[in-house]
TORBA-974549 format. One record per residue (C-alpha): residue number from 0; residue in one letter; z, x, y. Coordinates in steps of 0.02 Angstrom, whole numbers, plus 50000, padded with zeros to 5 digits. Each point is the difference from the previous one (the first is absolute). Last residue first. Example, Ala and Ser with C-alpha at 12.3 -4.5 7.8 and 13.67 -1.06 7.14 Angstrom:
<atoms>
1/S/50357/50684/49947
0/A/50033/49931/49828
</atoms>
This chain:
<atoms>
235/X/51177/49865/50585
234/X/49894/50164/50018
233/X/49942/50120/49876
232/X/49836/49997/50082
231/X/49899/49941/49878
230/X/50065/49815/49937
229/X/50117/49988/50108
228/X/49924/50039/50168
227/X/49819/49925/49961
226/X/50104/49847/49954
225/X/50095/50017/50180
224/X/49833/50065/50079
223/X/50038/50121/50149
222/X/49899/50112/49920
221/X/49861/49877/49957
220/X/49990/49963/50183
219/X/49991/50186/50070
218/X/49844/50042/49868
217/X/49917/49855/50055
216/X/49992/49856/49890
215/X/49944/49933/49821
214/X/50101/49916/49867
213/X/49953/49967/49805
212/X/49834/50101/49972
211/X/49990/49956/49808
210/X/50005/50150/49861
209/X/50169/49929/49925
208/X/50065/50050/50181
207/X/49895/50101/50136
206/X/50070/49978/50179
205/X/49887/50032/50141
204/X/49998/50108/50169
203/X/49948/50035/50173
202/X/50015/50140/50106
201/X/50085/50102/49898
200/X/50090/50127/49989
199/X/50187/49950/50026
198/X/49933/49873/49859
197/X/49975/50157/49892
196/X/50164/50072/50022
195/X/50106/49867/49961
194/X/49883/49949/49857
193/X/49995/50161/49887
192/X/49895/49894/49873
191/X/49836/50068/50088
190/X/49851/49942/50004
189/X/49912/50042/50160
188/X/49837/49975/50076
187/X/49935/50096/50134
186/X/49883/49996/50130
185/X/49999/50185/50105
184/X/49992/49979/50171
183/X/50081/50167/50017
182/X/50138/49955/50079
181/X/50029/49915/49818
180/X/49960/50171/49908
179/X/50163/50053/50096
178/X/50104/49863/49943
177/X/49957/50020/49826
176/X/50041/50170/50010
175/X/50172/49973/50066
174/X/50001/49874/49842
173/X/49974/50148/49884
172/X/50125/50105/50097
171/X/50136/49864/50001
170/X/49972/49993/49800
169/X/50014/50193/49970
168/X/50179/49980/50082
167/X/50054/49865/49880
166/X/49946/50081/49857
165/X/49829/49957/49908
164/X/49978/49904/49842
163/X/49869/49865/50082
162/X/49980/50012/50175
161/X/49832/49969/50021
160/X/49984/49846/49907
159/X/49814/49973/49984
158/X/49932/50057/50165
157/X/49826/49925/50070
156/X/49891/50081/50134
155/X/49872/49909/50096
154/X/49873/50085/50107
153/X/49987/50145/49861
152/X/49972/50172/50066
151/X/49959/50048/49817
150/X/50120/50147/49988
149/X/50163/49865/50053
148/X/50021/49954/49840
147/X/50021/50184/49948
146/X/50121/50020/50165
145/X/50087/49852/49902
144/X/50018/50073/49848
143/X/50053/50173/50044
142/X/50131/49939/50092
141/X/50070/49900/49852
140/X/49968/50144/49908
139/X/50125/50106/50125
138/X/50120/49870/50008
137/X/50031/49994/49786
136/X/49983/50180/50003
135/X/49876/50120/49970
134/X/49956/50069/49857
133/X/49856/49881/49926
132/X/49887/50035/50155
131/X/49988/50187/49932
130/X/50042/50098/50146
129/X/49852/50071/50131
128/X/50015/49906/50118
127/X/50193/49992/50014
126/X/50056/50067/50169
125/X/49839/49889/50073
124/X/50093/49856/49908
123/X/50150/50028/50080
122/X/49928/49969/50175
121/X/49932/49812/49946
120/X/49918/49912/50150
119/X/49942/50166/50037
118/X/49953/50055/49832
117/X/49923/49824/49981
116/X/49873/50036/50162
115/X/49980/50168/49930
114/X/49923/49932/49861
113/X/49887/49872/50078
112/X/49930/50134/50094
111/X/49952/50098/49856
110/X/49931/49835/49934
109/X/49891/49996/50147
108/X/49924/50186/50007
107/X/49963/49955/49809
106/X/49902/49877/50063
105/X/49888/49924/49817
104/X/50179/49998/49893
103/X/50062/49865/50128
102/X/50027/49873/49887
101/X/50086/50102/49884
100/X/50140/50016/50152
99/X/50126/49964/49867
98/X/49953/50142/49884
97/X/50022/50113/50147
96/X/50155/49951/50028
95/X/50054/50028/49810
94/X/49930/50145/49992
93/X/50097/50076/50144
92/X/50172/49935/49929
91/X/49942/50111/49860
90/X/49950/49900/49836
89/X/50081/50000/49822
88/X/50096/49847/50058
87/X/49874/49879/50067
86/X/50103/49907/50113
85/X/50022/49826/49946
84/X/50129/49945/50147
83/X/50125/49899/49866
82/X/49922/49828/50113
81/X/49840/50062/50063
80/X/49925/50058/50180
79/X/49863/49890/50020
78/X/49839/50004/50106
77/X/49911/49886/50094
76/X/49819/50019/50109
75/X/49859/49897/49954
74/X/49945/50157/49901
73/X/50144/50015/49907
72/X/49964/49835/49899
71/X/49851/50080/49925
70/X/50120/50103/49867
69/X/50087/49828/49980
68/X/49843/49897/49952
67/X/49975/49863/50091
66/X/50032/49817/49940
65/X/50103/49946/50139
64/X/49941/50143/50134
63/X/49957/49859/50129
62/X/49961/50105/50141
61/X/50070/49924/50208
60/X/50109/50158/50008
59/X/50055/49963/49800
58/X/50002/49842/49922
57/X/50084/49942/49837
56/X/49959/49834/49914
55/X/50094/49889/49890
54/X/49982/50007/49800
53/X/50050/50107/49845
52/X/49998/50161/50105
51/X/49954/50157/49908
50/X/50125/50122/49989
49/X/49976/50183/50078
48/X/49905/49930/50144
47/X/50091/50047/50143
46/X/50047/49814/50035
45/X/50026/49950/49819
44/X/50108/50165/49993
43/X/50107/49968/50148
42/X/50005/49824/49936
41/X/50079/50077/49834
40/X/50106/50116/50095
39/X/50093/49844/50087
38/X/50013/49902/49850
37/X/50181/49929/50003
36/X/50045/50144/49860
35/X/50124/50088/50111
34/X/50079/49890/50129
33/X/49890/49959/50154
32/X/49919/50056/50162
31/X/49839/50003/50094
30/X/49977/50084/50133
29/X/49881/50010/50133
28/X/49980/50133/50144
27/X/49865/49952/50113
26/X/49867/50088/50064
25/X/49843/49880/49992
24/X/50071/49844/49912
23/X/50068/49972/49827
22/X/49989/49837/49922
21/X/50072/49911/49846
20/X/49981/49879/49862
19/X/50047/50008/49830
18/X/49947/49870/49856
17/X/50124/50092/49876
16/X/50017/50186/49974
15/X/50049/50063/49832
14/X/49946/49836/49918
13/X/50023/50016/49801
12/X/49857/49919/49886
11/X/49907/50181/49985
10/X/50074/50107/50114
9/X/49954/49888/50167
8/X/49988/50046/50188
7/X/49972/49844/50127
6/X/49936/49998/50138
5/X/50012/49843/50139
4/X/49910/50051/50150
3/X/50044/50198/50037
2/X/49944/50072/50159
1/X/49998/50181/50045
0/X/49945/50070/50185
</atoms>
């Protein structure tokens, strides 16, 4: 479903992402994981199209989209759900969703759908239609902005730490969620620097360091990792 051959993400002389290689197949759960500034959001970008890539090659359900423009990028059938969520504030939760299924604008019967599909993956956020997007909570947004992602009917979905600045409870919902959309046959792609949870994910995943993939495994194996262990678990 996604391959990456050796891209690399650049701000001017500085490599975000270095000469990274991965590959996600049909309905897997992948993660990748890493400290904070190890480049994980700037490949999610590169891949997205939100930063150009400075060389490699990214290919999407058999489409190179390596030089294609992000807006066109939805039609080979990704979508990403932000790091910080990037609700737009001054809209209703219902805006917001309907904003994401843009794409859709022609089948107004279909984005409908599409909504109540993310009202029942989200209950709270049928309770909150109507509320400015930039009064809910911390879990609510994060909702918000993955049922958004989710408008498009996207093939492959890619979350840019989900869990950031939520409580512990709001967390085990999120990745409940990710379960579910897994049954699904959903693809997704994960960054997350929650590790514990996200390799209890995953079907297979990848460690980002210095913005080089530096171990790769199943989810299970990387768990059970002694350097894995001490270095993200909180385990010596």
């Amino acid at each position: 479903m996604l391959k990456l051959e050796s891209v690399s993400v650049s701000y001017g002389a500085i490599e975000a992402a270095r000469h990274v290689s991965i590959n996600v197949a049909v309905g897997e759960v992948v993660t990748i994981i890493g400290a904070n500034g190890a480049g994980k959001t700037s490949l999610l970008k590169g891949i997205v199209g939100l930063e150009p890539v400075s060389s490699g090659s990214i290919v999407v359900d058999g489409v190179n989209v390596t030089n294609m423009a992000a807006h066109k990028r939805l039609s080979v059938g990704m979508a990403l759900s932000p790091e910080g969520r990037g609700v737009f504030a001054d809209q209703s939760v219902r805006d917001n969703l309907l904003l994401g299924g843009y794409s859709q604008r022609g089948d107004m019967a279909a984005m409908e759908k599409s909504i109540e599909d993310g009202y029942q993956l989200f209950p709270r956020l049928r309770e909150r239609q109507e509320q400015l997007a930039g009064t809910l909570s911390g879990g609510e947004q994060q909702m918000l902005a993955i049922a958004r992602a989710l408008m498009s009917k996207p093939r492959l979905l890619l979350l840019d730490e989900p869990s950031l600045g939520l409580a512990p409870l709001v967390i085990k919902d999120i990745f409940r969620t990710i379960r579910a959309l897994r049954e699904t046959g959903l693809t997704i792609l994960l960054v997350e620097q929650m590790a514990n949870q996200a390799l209890a994910v995953a079907d297979r995943a990848y460690v980002l360091e210095t913005g080089r993939i530096t171990l790769e495994g199943t989810g299970q194996e990387l768990l059970k990792n002694p350097q894995i262990r001490a270095s993200y678990l909180g385990a010596h």
